[in-house]
N, C-alpha and C positions, 0 to 999 in steps of 0.2 A: 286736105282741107284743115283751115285750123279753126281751133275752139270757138274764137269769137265770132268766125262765119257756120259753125254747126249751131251756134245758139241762135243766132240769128233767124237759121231756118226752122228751127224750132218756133222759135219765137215768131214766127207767122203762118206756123202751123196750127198755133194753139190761139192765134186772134182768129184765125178763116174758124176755125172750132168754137169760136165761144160767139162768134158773131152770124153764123152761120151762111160763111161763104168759102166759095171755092178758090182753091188757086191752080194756076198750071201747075205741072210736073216739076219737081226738083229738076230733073234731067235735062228739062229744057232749059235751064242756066247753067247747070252744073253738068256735063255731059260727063264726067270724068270721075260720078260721086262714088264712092266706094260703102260695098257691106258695111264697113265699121263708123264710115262717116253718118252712113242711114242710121246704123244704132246708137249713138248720141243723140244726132237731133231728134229721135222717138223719144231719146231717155229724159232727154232735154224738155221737151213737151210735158212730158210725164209727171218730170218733179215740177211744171210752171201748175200742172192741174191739181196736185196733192196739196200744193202749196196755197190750192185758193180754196181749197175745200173737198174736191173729190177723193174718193177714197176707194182704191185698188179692191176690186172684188175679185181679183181670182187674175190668172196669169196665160198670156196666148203660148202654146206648145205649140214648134217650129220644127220641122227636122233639117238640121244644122249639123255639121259635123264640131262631133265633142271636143277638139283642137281648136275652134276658132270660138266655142261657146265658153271653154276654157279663157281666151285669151280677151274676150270681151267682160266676162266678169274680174279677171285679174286687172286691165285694164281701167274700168270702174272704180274698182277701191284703190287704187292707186291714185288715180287723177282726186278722189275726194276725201283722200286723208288729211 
């Protein structure tokens, strides 16, 4: 998936969130979505909420294998240097 459709679904994750409404599944359009493409669009939601005011209290602990939590943080700062 690329960038401009992971923002995308961010970016309508974070209006059903601010407006408080539902939406179907990602999976129901996107059958194909992958872990990493999921961790964008969360991350993506994330910076739209810090950006309008909210502010990160604390962090959800996952058990993820350390290879791929590696490759999403290096990932991260790469795409946003």
């Amino acid at each position: 998936m690329n960038k401009d459709k992971r923002a995308q679904y961010g970016d309508e994750l974070y209006e059903a969130l601010t407006n408080g409404q539902s939406i179907a599944p990602l999976t129901e359009r996107e059958s194909d979505i992958s872990i990493e493409d999921a961790y964008h669009i969360s991350l993506h939601m994330v910076e739209r909420r810090v950006a309008a005011g909210d502010k990160i209290v604390g962090k959800k602990i996952g058990v993820i294998p350390i290879a791929f939590s590696n490759y999403c943080i290096t990932a991260h700062w790469r795409e946003h240097k």
